[in-house]
N, C-alpha and C positions, 0 to 999 in steps of 0.2 A: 721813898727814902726821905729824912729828913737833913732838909740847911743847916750846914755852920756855919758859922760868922767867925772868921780866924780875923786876929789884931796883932800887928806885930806890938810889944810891948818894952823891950829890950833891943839896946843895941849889938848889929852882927860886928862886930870892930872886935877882933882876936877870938870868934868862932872860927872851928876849919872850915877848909871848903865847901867840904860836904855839907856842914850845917849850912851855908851861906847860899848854895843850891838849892837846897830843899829849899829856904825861905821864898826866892826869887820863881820855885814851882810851883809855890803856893798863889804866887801873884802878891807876893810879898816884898821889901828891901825897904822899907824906913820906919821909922817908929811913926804909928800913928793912922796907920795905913790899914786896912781893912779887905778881906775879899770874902766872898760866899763860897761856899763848893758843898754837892753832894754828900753826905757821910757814903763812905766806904771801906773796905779793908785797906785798900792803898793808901788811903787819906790817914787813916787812924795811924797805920807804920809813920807816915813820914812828920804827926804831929807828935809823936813819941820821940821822934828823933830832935824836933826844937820843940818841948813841952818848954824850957824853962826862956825861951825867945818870946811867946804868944802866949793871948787873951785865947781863949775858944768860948763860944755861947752859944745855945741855938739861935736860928732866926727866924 
């Protein structure tokens, strides 16, 4: 499977929870910030859910 490289890029400040969750699932919470993870179908829902929060790239 192939690496993505998620970037927070946006601030979570007035997203709901939900959104605020997912980012911090991601191994996410600040602008600027960076994690790797597997592509998968769970991955892909929950970058759908903050597409307009985060950078995505391969790596």
């Amino acid at each position: 499977m192939a690496k993505l490289r998620i970037t927070q890029v946006r601030s979570a400040i007035g997203q709901s929870e939900r959104h605020r969750g997912t980012l911090r699932a991601l191994g996410l919470g600040r602008i600027g910030r960076s994690a790797e993870h597997e592509e998968s179908p769970a991955l892909a829902g929950m970058l759908r859910k903050v597409r307009h929060l985060v950078k995505v790239e391969s790596a």
